[in-house]
C-alpha positions in Angstrom: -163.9 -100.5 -34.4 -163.4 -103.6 -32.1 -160.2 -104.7 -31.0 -158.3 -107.2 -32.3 -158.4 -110.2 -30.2 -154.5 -111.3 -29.6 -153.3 -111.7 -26.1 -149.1 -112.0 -24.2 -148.9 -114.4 -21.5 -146.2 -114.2 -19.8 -144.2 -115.4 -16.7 -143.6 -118.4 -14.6 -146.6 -118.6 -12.6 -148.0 -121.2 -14.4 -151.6 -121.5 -12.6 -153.0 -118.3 -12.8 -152.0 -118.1 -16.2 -153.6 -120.8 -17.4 -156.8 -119.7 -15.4 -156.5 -116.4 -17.0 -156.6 -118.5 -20.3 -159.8 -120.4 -19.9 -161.5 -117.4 -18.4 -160.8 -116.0 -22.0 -162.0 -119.1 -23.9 -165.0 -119.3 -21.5 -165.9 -115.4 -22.5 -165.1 -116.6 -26.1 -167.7 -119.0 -26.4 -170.2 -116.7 -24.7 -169.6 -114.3 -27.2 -169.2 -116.2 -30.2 -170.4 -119.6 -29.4 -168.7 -122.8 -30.9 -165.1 -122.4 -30.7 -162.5 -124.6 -32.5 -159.6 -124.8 -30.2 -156.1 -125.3 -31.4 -152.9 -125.4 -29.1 -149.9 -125.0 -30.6 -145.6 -124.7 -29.4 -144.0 -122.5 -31.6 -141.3 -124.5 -32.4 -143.5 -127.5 -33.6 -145.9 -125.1 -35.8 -144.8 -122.3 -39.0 -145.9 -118.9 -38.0 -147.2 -118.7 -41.3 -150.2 -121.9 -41.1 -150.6 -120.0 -38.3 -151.8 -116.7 -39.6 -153.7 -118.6 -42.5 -155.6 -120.4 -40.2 -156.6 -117.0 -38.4 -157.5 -115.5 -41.6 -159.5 -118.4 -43.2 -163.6 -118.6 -42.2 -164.1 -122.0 -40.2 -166.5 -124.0 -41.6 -168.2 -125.7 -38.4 -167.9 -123.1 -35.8 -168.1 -119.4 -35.7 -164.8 -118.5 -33.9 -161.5 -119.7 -33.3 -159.3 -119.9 -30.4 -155.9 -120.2 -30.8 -152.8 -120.7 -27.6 -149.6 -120.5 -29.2 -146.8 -121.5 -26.2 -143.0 -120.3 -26.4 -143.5 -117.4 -27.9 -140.1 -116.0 -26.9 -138.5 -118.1 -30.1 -140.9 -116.2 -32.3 -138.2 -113.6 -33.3 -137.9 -113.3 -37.3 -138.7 -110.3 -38.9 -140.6 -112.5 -41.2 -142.6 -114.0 -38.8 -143.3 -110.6 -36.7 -144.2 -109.5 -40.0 -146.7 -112.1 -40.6 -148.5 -111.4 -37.7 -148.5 -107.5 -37.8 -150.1 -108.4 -40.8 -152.8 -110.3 -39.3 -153.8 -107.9 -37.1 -154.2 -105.0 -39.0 -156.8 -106.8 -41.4 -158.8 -108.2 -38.3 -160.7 -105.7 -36.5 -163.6 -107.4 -37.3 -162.5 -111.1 -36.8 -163.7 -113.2 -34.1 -160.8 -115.3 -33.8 -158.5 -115.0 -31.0 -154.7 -116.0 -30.5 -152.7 -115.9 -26.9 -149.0 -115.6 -27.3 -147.9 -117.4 -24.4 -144.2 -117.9 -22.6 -142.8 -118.7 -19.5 -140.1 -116.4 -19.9 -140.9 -112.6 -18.5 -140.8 -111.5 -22.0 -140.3 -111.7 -25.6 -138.8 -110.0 -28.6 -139.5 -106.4 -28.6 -141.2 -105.9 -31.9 -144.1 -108.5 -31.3 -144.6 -107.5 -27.9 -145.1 -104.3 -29.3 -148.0 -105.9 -31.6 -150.3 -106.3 -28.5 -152.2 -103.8 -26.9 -151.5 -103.0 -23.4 -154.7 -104.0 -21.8 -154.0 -107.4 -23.6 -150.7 -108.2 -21.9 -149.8 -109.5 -18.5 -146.8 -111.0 -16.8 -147.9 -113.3 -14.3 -145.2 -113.5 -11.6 -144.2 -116.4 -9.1 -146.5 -115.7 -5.9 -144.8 -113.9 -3.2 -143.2 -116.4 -0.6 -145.0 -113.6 2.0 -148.8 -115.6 0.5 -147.5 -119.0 0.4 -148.3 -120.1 2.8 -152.1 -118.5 3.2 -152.5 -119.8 -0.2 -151.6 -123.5 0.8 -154.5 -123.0 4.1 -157.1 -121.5 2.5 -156.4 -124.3 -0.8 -156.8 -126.8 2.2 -160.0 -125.0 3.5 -161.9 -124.7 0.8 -161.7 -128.2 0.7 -163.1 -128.8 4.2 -159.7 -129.8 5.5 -156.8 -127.6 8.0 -153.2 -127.9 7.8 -150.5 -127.2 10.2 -148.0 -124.7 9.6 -145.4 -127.2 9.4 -147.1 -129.2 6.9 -147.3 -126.7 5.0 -143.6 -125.8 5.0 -142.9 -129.1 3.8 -145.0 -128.8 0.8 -143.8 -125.8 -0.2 -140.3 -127.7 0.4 -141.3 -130.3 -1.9 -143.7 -128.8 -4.6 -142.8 -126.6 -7.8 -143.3 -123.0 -7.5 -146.6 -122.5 -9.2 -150.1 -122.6 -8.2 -150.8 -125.2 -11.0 -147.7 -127.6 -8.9 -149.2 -126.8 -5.5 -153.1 -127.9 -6.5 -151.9 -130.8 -8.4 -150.3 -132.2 -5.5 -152.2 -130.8 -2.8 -155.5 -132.3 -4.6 -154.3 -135.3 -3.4 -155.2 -135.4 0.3 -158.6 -134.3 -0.6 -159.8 -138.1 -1.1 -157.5 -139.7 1.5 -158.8 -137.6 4.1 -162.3 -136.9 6.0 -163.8 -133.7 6.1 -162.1 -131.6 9.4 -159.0 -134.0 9.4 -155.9 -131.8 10.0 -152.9 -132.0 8.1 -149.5 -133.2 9.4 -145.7 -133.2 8.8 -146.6 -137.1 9.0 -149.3 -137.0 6.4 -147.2 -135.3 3.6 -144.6 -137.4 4.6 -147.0 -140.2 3.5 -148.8 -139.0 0.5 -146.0 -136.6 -1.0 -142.6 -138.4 0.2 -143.1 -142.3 0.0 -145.4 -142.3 -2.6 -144.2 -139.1 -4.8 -143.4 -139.8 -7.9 -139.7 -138.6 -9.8 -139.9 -135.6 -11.6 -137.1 -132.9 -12.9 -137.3 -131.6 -9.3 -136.3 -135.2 -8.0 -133.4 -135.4 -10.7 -132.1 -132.2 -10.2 -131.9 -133.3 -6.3 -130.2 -136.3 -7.3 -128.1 -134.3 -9.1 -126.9 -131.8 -6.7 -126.0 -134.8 -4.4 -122.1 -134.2 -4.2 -121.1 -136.7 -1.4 -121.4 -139.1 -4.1 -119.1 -139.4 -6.9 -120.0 -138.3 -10.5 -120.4 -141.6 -11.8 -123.0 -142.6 -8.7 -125.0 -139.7 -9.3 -125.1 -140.2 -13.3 -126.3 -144.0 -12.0 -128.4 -142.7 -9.7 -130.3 -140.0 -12.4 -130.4 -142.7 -14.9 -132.6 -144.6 -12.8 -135.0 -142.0 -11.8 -134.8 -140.8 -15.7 -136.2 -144.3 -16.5 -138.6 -144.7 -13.8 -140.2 -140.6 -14.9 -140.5 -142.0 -18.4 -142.4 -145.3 -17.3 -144.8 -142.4 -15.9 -148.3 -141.9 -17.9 -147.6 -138.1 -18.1 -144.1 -138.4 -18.9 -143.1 -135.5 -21.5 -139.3 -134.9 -22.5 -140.1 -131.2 -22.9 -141.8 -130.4 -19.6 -138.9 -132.6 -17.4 -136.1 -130.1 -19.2 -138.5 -127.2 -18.3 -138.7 -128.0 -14.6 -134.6 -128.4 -14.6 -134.2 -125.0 -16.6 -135.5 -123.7 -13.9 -134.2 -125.5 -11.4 -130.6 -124.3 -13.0 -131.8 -120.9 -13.6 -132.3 -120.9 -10.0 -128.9 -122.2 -9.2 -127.6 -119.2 -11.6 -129.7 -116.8 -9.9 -128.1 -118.4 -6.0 -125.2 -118.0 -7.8 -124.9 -114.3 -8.4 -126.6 -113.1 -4.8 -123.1 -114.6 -3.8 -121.5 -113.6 -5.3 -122.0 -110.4 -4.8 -121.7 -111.0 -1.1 -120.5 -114.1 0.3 -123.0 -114.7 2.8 -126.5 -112.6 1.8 -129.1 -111.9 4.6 -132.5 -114.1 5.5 -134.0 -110.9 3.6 -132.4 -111.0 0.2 -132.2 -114.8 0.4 -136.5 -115.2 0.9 -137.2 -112.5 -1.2 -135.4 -113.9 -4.5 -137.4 -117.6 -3.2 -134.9 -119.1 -1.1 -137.0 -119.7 1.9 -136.8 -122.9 3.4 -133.5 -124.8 5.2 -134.3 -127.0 2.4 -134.1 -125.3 -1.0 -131.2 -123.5 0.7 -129.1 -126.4 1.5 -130.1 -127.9 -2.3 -128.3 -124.6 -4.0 -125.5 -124.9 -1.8 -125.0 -128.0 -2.5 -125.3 -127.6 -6.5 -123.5 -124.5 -6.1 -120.5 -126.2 -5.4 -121.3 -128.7 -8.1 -121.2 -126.5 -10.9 -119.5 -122.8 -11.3 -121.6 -119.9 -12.9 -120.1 -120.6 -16.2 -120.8 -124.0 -16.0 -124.5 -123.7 -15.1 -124.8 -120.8 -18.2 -123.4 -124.2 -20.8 -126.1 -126.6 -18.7 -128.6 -123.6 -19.6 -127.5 -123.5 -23.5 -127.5 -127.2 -23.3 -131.0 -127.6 -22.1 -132.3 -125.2 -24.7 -130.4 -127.3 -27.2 -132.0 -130.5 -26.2 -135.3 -128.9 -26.1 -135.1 -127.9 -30.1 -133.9 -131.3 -31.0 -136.2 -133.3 -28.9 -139.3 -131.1 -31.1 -137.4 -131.3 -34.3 -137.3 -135.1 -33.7 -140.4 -136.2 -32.0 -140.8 -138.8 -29.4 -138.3 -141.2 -31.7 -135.1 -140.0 -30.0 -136.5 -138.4 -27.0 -135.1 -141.5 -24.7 -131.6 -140.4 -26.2 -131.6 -137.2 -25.9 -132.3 -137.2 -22.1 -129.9 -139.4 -21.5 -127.4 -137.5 -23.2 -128.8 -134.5 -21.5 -127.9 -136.0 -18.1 -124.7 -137.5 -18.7 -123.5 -133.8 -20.0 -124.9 -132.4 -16.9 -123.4 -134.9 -14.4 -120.3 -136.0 -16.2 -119.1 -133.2 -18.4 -120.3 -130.0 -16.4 -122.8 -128.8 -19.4 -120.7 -129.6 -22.7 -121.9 -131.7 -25.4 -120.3 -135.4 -25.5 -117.6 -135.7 -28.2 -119.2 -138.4 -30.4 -116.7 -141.2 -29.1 -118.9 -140.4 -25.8 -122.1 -139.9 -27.4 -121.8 -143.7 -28.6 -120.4 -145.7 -25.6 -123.6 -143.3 -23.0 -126.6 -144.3 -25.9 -125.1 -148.0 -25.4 
């Protein structure tokens, strides 16, 4: 008997898990050939359309291939039901669905669902292969890079693989072949030309030498100029600040369980550079523990309604988003506020 082909992706290393994901779409359509590929959030799409589409025959391809992302809010029993269901009528299907999350797990019951040789958590690289990772990147691509430079983009860039190529692609065609990398050449094509992103805001954020109302002017601006972006996506700018926050939480407890934790602890939970570690203190002195736990409920809330409601009141949510961050330390604007910040 075959197994059943359903996959659990999970983890923030966003790179290698999306290699991992092609890799199994590239075998797929080996195996199978033609492949109707469907990509799905689970809070945009019913569980249930989701197991009928699995169990229906396509009619112009012999497979389907099915990524199903945030699958830590599948969690009724209905739902887990569903897909138990699934499974145990398709030992002879060709179709394939990846459960997929960016948390380090899901609910028990469905993570139970997939076999063991099916599931992988795909970590955050070690800071220890950074920095190797970041030279040989550059190599392969017939350029070198100093060490410094390549402190600053780790500085600078999300901590992913998929972040680091994205932004590291771009020296490939400013640069000739054996050119070496400086401090002043990221400074060029990653500083003065970077554009805002939920790792810029959450900078601005943190800066507390101004007052709250600067920095809420300050956000707003870059909030406009990220949505004037062509990628601009409400739901992946309050990802990159959920974990910029859960971060923050995380700096938070090291010190609180001592007030002044060694080089050690501090680069093996991530906190490496001068940089990153002058940001947390900074935004640790912003906002309390309990305060980032409501911006963490808050950001999840945003998230749901910003899906429920589309693109339509995406603008307004954000901007409620950030004035709740900034001005009320993660609590949702009574609706006298909600009014005068949407005007």
């Amino acid at each position: 008997m075959s197994e059943v082909q359903i996959y659990l992706f999970t983890g923030p290393e966003l790179g290698e898990k999306n290699e991992a994901i092609e890799n199994l779409q590239k075998a797929a359509e080996k195996k199978y050939g033609q492949l109707d590929v469907y990509k799905y959030f689970a809070s945009d799409v019913r569980i249930a359309d989701v197991v009928a589409q699995l169990q229906n025959v396509s009619l112009f391809s012999s497979s389907l291939f099915i990524v199903l992302r945030n699958a830590e809010l599948i969690k009724l029993k209905a739902e887990i039901d569903l897909l138990s269901s699934w499974i145990k009528g398709a030992a002879e299907s060709t179709n394939t669905l990846i459960l997929v999350s960016d948390e380090n797990s899901v609910e028990k019951k469905l993570d139970s669902l997939v076999p063991s040789n099916h599931k992988k958590i795909f970590w955050e690289m070690f800071e220890s292969k950074k920095n190797a990772w970041v030279q040989n990147f550059f190599k392969k691509n017939g350029l070198s890079i100093s060490n410094d430079a390549v402190e600053q983009i780790l500085d600078m860039v999300e901590n992913n693989t998929e972040s680091l190529k994205i932004e590291c692609s771009k020296f490939f065609c400013l640069f000739e072949k054996d050119h070496t990398i400086t401090c002043s050449d990221v400074d060029k094509i990653l500083s003065h030309n970077r554009e805002e992103n939920a790792f810029t805001l959450f900078d601005a954020m943190t800066e507390n030498t101004k007052s709250s109302q600067e920095r809420f002017e300050n956000c707003i601006e870059i909030l406009n100029k990220i949505k004037l972006s062509k990628d601009s996506n409400g739901t992946s700018l309050i990802a990159g600040l959920t974990y910029c926050f859960r971060q923050l939480r995380l700096w938070n407890l090291l010190h609180s369980k001592d007030s002044n934790p060694s080089e050690s602890v501090l680069k093996s939970n991530g906190f490496t550079s001068v940089t990153k570690k002058n940001q947390y203190t900074k935004a640790s002195k912003t906002w309390s523990q309990g305060a980032v736990s409501s911006i963490l409920a808050l950001l999840t809330f945003i998230d749901m309604k910003i899906r429920d409601s589309g693109t339509q009141l995406e603008e307004t949510y954000l901007t409620l988003l950030v004035y709740s961050i900034v001005i009320k330390n993660g609590l949702f604007p009574q609706e006298y506020e909600v009014s005068a910040v949407v005007e």
